[in-house]
N, CA, C and O atoms as a GROMACS GRO file, in nm:
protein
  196
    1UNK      N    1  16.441   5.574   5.819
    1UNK     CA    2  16.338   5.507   5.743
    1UNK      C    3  16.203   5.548   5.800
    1UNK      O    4  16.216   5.565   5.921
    2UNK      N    5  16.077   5.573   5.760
    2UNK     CA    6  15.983   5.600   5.749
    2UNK      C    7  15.891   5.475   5.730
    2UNK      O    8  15.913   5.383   5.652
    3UNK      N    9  15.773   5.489   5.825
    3UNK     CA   10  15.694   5.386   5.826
    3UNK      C   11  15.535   5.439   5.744
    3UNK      O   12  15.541   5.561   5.731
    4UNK      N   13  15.440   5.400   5.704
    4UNK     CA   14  15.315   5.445   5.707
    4UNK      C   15  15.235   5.352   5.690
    4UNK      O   16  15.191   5.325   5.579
    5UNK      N   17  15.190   5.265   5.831
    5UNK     CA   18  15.122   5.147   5.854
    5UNK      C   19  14.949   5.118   5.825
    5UNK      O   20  14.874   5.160   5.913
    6UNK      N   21  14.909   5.074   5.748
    6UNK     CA   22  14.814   5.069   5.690
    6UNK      C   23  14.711   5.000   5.781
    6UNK      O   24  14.751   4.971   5.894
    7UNK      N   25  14.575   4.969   5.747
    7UNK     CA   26  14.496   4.903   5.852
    7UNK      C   27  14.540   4.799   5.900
    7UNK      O   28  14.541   4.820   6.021
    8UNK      N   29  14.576   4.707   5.883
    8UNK     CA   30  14.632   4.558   5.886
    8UNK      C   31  14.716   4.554   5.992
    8UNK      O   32  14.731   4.450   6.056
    9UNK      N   33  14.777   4.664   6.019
    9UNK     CA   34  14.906   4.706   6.064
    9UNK      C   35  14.839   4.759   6.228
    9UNK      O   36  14.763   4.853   6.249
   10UNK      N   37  14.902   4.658   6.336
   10UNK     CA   38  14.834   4.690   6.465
   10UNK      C   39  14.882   4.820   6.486
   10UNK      O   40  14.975   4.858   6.415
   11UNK      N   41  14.839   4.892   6.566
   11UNK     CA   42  14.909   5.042   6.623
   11UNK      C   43  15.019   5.032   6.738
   11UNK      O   44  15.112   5.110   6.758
   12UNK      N   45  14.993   4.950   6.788
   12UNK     CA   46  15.091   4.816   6.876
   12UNK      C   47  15.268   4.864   6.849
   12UNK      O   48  15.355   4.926   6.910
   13UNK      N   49  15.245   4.764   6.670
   13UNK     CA   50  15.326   4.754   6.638
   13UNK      C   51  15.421   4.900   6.584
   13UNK      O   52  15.541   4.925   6.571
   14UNK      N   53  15.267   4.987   6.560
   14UNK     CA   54  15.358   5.152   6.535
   14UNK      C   55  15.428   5.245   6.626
   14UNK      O   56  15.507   5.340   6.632
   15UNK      N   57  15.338   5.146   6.709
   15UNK     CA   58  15.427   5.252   6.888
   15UNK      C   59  15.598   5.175   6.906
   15UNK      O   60  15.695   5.236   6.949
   16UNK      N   61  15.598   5.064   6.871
   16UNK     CA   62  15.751   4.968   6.910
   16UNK      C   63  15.820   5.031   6.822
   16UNK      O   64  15.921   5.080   6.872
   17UNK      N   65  15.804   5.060   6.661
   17UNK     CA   66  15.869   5.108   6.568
   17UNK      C   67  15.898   5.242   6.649
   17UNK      O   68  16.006   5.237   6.709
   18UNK      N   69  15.859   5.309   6.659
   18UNK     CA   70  15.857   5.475   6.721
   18UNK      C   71  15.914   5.442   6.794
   18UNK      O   72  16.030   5.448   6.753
   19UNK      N   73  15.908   5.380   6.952
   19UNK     CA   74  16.041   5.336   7.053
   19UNK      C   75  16.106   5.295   7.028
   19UNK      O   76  16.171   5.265   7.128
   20UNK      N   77  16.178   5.238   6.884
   20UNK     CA   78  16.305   5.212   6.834
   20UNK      C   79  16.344   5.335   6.762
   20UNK      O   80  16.464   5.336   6.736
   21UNK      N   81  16.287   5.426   6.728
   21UNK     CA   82  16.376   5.553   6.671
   21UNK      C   83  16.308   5.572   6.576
   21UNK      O   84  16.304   5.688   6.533
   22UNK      N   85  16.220   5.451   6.497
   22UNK     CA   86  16.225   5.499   6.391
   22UNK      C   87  16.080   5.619   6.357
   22UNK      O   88  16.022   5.662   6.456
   23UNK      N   89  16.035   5.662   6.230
   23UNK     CA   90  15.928   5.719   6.209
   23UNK      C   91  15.811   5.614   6.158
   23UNK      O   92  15.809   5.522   6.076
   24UNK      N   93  15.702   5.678   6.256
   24UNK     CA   94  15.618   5.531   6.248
   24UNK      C   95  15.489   5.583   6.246
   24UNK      O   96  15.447   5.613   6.357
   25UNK      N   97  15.391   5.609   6.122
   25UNK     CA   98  15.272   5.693   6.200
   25UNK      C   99  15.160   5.547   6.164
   25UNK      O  100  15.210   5.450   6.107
   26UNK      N  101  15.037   5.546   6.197
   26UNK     CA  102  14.936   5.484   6.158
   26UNK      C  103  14.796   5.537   6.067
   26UNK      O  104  14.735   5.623   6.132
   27UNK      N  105  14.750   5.516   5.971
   27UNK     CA  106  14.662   5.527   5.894
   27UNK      C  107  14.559   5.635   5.969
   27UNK      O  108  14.517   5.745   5.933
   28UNK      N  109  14.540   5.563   6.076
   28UNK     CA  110  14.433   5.637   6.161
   28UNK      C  111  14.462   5.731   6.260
   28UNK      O  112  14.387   5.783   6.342
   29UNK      N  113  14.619   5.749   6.234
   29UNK     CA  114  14.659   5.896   6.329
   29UNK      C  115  14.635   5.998   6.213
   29UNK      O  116  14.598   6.109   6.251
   30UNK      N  117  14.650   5.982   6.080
   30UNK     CA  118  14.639   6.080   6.011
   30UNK      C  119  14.494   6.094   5.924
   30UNK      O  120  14.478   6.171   5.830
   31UNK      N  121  14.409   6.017   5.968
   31UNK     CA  122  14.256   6.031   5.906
   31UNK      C  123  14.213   5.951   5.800
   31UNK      O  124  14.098   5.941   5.757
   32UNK      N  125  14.331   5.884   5.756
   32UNK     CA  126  14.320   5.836   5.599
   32UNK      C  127  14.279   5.706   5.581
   32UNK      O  128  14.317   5.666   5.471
   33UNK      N  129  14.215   5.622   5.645
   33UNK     CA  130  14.210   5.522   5.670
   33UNK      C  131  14.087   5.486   5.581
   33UNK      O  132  14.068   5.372   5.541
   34UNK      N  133  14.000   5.594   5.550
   34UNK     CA  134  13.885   5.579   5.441
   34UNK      C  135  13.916   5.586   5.322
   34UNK      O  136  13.827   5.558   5.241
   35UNK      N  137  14.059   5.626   5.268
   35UNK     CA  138  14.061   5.690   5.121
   35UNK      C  139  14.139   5.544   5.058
   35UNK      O  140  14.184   5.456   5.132
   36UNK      N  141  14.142   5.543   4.953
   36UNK     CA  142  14.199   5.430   4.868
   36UNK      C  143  14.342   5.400   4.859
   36UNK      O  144  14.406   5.501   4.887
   37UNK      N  145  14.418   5.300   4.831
   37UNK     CA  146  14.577   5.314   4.867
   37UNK      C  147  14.629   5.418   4.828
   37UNK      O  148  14.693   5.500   4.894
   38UNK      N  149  14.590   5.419   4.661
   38UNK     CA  150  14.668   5.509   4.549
   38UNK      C  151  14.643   5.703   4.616
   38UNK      O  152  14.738   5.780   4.626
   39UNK      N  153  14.520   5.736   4.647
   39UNK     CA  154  14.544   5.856   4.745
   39UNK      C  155  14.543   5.866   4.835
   39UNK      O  156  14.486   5.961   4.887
   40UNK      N  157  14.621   5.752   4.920
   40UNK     CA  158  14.690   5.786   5.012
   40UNK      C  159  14.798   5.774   5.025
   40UNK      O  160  14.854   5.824   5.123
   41UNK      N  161  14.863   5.710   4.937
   41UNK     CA  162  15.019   5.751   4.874
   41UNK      C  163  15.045   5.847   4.815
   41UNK      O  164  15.153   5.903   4.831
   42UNK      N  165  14.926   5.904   4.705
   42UNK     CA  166  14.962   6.054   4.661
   42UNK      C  167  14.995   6.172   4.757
   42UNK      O  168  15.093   6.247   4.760
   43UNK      N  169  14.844   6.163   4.863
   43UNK     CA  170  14.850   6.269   4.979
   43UNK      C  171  15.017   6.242   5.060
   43UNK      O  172  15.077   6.348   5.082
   44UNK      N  173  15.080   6.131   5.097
   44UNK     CA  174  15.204   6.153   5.130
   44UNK      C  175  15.314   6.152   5.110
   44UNK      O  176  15.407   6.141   5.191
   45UNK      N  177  15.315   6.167   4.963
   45UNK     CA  178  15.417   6.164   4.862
   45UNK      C  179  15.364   6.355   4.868
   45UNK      O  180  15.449   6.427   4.919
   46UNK      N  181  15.261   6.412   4.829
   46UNK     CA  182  15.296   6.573   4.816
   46UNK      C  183  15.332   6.616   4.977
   46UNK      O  184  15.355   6.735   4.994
   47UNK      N  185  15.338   6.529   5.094
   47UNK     CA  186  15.345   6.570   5.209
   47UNK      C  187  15.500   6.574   5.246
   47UNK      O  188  15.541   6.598   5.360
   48UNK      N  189  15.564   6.552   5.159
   48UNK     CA  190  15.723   6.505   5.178
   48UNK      C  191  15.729   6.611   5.126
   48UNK      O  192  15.752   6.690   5.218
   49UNK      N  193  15.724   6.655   5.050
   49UNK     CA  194  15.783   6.751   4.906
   49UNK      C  195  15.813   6.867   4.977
   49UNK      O  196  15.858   6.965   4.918
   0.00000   0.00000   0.00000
C-alpha cells in the first residue's frame, strides 16, 4: 500500500509508516505542497504509469 500524506499529515507520522514497511512519502518531500489536490493527484497518478 502506498501512502501520499498531505499537509495535515505530520511527517512524524510518514517516517512510522515507512518503519513499518510500508510506502510513505510526504507532500513536502516531493515539492507539491503548493499545487492544488486535483494536480497533485494528476502529477502522481502519471508518476505510477
Amino acid at each position: 500500500m502506498k501512502f501520499l500524506a498531505d499537509m495535515g499529515v505530520s511527517p512524524l507520522t510518514v517516517k512510522a509508516l515507512s518503519q513499518q514497511g510500508y510506502y510513505a512519502i510526504h507532500l513536502s518531500e516531493e515539492g507539491l505542497f503548493y499545487l492544488p489536490d486535483s494536480l497533485i493527484m494528476s502529477k502522481q497518478r502519471m508518476k505510477e504509469e
